[in-house]
C-alpha positions in Angstrom: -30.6 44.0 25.7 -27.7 45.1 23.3 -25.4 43.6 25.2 -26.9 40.2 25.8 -27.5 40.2 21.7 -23.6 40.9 21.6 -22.4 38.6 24.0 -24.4 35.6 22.3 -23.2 36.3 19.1 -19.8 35.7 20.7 -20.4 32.8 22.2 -21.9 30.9 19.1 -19.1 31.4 16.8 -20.3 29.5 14.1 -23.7 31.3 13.8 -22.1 34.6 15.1 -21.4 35.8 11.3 -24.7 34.6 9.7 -26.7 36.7 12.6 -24.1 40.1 13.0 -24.8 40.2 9.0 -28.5 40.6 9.5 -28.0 43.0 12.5 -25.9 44.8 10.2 -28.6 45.2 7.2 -31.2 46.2 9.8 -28.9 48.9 11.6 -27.5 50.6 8.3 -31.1 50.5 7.2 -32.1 52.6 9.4 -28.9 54.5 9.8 -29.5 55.4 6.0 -32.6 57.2 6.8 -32.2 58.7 10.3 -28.8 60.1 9.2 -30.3 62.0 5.7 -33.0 63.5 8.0 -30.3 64.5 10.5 -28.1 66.1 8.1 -30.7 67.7 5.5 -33.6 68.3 8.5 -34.8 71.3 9.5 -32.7 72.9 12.2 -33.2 74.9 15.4 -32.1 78.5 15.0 -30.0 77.4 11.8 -27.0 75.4 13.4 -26.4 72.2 12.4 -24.0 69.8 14.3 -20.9 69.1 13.7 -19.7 65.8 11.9 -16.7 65.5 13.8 -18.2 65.8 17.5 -20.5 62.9 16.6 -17.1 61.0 15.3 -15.9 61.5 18.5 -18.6 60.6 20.8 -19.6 57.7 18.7 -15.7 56.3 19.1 -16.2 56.8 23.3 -19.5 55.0 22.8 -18.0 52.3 21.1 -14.6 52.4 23.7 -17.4 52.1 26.7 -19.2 48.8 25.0 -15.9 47.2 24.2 -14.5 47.9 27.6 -18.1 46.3 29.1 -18.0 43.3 26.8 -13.9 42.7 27.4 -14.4 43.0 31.0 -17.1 40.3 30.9 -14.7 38.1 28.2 -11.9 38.6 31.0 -14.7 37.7 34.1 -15.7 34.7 32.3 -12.2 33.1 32.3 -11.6 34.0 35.9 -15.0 33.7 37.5 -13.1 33.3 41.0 -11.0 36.5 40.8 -11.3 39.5 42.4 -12.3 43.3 40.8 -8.9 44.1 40.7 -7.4 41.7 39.9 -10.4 42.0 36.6 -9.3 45.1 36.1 -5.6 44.3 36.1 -5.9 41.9 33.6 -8.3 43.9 31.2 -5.4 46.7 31.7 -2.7 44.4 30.3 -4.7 43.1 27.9 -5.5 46.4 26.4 -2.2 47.8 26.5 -0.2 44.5 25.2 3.1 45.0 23.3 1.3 44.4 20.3 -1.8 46.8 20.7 0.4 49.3 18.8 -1.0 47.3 15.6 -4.1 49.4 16.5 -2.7 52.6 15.3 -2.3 52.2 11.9 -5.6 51.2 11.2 -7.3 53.9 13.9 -5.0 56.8 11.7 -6.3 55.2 8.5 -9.7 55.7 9.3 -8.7 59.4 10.5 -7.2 59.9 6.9 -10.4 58.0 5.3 -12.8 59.9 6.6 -10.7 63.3 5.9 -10.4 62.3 2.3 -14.1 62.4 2.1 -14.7 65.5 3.6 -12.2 66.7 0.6 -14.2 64.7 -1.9 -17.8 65.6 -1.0 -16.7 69.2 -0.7 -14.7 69.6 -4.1 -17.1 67.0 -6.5 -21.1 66.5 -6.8 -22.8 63.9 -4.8 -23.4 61.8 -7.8 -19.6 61.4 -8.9 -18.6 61.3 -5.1 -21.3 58.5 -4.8 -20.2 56.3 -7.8 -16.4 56.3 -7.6 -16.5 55.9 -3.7 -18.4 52.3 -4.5 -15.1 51.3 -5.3 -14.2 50.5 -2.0 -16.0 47.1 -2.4 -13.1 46.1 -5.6 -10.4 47.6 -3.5 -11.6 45.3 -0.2 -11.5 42.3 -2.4 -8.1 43.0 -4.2 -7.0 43.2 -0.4 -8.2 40.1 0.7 -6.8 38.1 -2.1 -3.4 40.2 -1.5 -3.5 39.9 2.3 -5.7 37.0 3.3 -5.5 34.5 0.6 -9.0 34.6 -0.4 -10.0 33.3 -3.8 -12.7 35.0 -5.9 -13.9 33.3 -9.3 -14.7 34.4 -12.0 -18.0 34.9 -11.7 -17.9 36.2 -8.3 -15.6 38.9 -9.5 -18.8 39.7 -11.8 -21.0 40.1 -9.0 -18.6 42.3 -7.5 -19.1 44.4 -10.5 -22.0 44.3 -10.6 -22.7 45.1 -6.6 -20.6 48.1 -7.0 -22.6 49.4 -10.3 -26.1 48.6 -8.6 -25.5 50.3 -5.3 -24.2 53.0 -6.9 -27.4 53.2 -9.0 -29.4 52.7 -6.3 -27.3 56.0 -4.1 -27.7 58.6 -6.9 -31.5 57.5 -8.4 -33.2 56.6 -5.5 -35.2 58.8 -3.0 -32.1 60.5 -1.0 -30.0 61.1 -4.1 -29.0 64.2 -6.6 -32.2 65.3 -8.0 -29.6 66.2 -11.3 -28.4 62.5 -10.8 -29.2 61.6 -14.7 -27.3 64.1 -16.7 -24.0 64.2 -13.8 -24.1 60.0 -14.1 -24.7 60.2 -17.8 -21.5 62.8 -17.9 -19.3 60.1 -15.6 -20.3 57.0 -17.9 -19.1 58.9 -21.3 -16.1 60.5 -19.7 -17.0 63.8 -19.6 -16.4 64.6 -15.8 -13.1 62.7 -15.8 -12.0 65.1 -18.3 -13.0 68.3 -16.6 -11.3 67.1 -13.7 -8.0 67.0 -15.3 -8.3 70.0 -17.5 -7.2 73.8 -16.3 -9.5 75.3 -14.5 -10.7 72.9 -12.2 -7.9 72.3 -10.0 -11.0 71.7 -6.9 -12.1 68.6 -9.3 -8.9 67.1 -9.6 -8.5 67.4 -5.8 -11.8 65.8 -5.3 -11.3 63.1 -7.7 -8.1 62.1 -6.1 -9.1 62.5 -2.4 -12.2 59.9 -3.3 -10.1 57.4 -5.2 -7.4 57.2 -2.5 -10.3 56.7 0.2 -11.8 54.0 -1.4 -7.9 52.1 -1.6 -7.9 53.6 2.2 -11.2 51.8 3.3 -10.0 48.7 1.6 -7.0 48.2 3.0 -8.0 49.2 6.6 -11.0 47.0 6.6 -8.3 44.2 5.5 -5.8 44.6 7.8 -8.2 45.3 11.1 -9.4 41.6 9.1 -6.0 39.6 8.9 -5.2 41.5 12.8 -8.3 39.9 14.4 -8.4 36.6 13.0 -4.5 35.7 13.7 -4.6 36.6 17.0 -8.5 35.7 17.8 -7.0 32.8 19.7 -5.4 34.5 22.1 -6.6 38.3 22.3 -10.4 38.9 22.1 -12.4 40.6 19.5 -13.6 42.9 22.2 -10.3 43.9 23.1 -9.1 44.4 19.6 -12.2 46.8 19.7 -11.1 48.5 22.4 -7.4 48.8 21.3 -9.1 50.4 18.1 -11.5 52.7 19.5 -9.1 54.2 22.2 -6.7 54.8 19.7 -9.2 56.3 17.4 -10.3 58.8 20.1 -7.3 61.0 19.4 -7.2 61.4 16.2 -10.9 62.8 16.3 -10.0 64.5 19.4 -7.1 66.5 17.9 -7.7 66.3 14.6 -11.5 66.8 14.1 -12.9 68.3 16.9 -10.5 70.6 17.8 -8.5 71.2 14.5 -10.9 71.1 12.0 -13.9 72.3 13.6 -11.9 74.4 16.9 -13.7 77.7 16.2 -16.6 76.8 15.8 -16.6 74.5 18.4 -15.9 77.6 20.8 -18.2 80.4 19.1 -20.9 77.3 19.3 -20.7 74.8 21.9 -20.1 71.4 21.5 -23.9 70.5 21.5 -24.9 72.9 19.2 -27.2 71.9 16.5 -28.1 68.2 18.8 -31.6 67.1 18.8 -33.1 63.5 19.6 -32.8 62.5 15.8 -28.5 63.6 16.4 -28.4 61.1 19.6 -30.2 58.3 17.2 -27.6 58.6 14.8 -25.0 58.5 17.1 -26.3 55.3 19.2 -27.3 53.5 15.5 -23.5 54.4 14.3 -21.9 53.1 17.1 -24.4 49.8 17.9 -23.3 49.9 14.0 -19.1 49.8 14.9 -19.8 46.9 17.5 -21.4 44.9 15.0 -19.3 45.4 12.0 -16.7 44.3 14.2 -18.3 40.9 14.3 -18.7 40.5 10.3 -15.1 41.2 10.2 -14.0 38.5 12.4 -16.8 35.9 11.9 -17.8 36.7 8.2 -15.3 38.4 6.4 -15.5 42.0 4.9 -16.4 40.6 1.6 -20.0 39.4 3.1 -20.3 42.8 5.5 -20.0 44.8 2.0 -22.9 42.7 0.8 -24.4 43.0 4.0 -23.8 47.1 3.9 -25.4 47.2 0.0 -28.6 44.7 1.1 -29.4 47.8 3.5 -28.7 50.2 1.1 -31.7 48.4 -1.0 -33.8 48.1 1.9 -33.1 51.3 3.0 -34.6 52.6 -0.4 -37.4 50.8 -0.3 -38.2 51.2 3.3 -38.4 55.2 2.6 -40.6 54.3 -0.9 -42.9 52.9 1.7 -42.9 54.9 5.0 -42.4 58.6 3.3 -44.3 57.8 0.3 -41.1 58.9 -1.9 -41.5 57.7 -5.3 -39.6 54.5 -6.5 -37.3 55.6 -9.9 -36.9 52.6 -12.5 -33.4 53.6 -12.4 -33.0 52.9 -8.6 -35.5 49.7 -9.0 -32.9 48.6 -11.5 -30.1 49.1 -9.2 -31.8 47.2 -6.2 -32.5 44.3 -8.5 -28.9 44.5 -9.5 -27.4 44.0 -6.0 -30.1 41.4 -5.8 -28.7 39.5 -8.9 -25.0 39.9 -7.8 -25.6 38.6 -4.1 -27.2 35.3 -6.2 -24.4 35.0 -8.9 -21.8 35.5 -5.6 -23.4 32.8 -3.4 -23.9 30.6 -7.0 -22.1 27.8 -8.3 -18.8 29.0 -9.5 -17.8 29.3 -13.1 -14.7 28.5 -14.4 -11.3 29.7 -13.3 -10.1 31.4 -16.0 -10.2 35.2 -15.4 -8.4 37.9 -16.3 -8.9 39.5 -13.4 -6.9 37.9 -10.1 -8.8 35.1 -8.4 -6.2 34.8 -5.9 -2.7 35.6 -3.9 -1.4 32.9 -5.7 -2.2 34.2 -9.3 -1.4 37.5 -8.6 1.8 36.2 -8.2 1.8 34.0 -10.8 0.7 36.6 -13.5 3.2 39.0 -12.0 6.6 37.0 -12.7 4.8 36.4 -16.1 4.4 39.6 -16.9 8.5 40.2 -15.5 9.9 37.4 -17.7 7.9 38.7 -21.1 10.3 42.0 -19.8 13.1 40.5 -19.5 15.6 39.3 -22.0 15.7 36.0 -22.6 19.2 34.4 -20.8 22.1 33.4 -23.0 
């Protein structure tokens, strides 16, 4: 059934980005809530699992679809040849001079997701929560740097305000920090900023770092997996790009999660330890989650799979309000209605083009030679 979604979405390029986004609200949606209960759940004989085994078997997952769906790109344009010959192609198509392009993006996300583990482990969830919504300014300064893509003025306010609502919605709502008011009234006056750079607190500073240089991180890797798709989308699938990805991705959590990070107790353990049905639904909603994602890239852009990603975060919220009972916070409700308003204002008329902010590749160049000649001296 997955598959036959997929494969449809490929075909009908023009709709494929419109229906990926809503497959994408839906799956994070429920990813939200399956994966809180995973992690924070009761557990069988107190082990948990392991992050970095479901990294891993979520990246074969993801290698196994891709493989399915290139095969059947690769079928398609050769209905007359033989298995081998299928296989022979897919092969060479996989491991093309320029699939090394791959790498830098499947080690980015290695370093990414490392620089989180740092960041959760060294700051609270509510300061974690906030600055890592950050990634959505950093995507869009990448795309106007990389792409070309021009943002007005007031769609750089909706970006604003996106990243201030779902942040709102992350720390007040049901599955946030039940201190979330004081430790988000601390960020907004400064306070934590200063603790983090003042002696003792050398674990803050660490953690304040390691979640600012993820959020560049997951800005420029979701940009440059962009800009890598879409120039060669003519002549290399987006399946195969996924599959380049993911089998480069598989060492990294290999060697650097599973067996580095998590080694011991890996061997005191098992690999399975701590897996229940709930563990297998987040690992099949994460990597259904990849697939599509991969989609929004090439068909809608990361800008709209950011809004996508914060629409679930909203319904995600209100979904649990519903099913669980949870209470709804006017803080949270504030924040959903937020990310509502900045969706509208993004998808509105624009306003004018003036901005202090950059709007586009162009007038980041222009406003950098500006800002080099007022340096200069004036020639003789």
């Amino acid at each position: 059934m997955l598959g036959n979604a997929m494969r449809q979405v490929d075909l009908r390029r023009p709709e494929a980005g419109n229906w990926a986004l809503i497959l994408l609200v839906v799956q994070n949606s429920a990813l939200v809530m399956v994966m809180h209960h995973s992690r924070n759940g009761p557990t069988e004989q107190g082990t948990r699992y392991l992050a970095s085994t479901a990294v891993l078997l979520v990246e074969a997952i993801k290698l196994l679809f891709s493989l399915v769906f290139a095969t059947y790109d690769i079928r398609k344009s050769h209905p007359s040849s033989s298995a081998s010959h299928i296989a022979t192609l897919l092969r060479r198509s996989v491991f093309a001079p320029d699939s090394w392009k791959l790498i830098l993006p499947a080690a980015l996300y290695t370093l990414q997701n490392s620089l989180v583990y740092a960041a959760i482990s060294n700051l609270d969830a509510v300061t974690f929560q906030v600055t890592y919504q950050l990634k959505i300014l950093t995507t869009v300064l990448f795309s106007i740097l990389l792409l070309g893509t021009s943002i007005s003025s007031r769609q750089w306010l909706s970006l604003v305000l996106l990243t201030f609502g779902v942040a709102l919605v992350q720390v007040a709502g049901p599955l946030g920090s039940e201190s979330w008011k004081d430790r988000l009234t601390s960020l907004i006056q400064g306070d934590l900023l200063l603790e983090a750079f003042e002696a003792p607190a050398p674990g803050a500073v660490k953690g304040l770092l390691a979640v600012l240089s993820a959020a560049v991180i997951s800005g420029l890797t979701c940009v440059y997996f962009e800009k890598l798709v879409k120039d060669s989308l003519a002549t290399v699938s987006l399946w195969t790009r996924n599959v380049q990805l993911s089998f480069f991705s598989l060492f990294p959590a290999l060697f650097v999660g599973v067996l580095w990070q998590d080694g011991a107790a890996i061997a005191r353990d098992g690999f399975f330890a701590g897996y229940k049905p709930i563990v297998w639904i987040t690992i099949a909603l994460q990597a259904i989650g990849g697939l599509i994602v991969a989609v929004c890239i090439a068909y809608a852009g990361n800008v709209a799979k950011n809004f996508a990603a914060s629409l679930s975060i909203v319904v995600s919220y209100t979904a649990t309000a519903i099913l669980f009972g949870t209470p709804m916070t006017l803080a949270a409700t504030g924040g959903a209605a937020t990310v509502l308003l900045a969706m509208y204002l993004y998808h509105g008329r624009s306003m004018s083009r003036t901005s202090l902010l950059p709007t586009s590749k162009e007038r980041v160049s222009e406003k950098a030679s500006k800002a080099i000649f007022q340096v200069l001296p004036p020639s003789r």
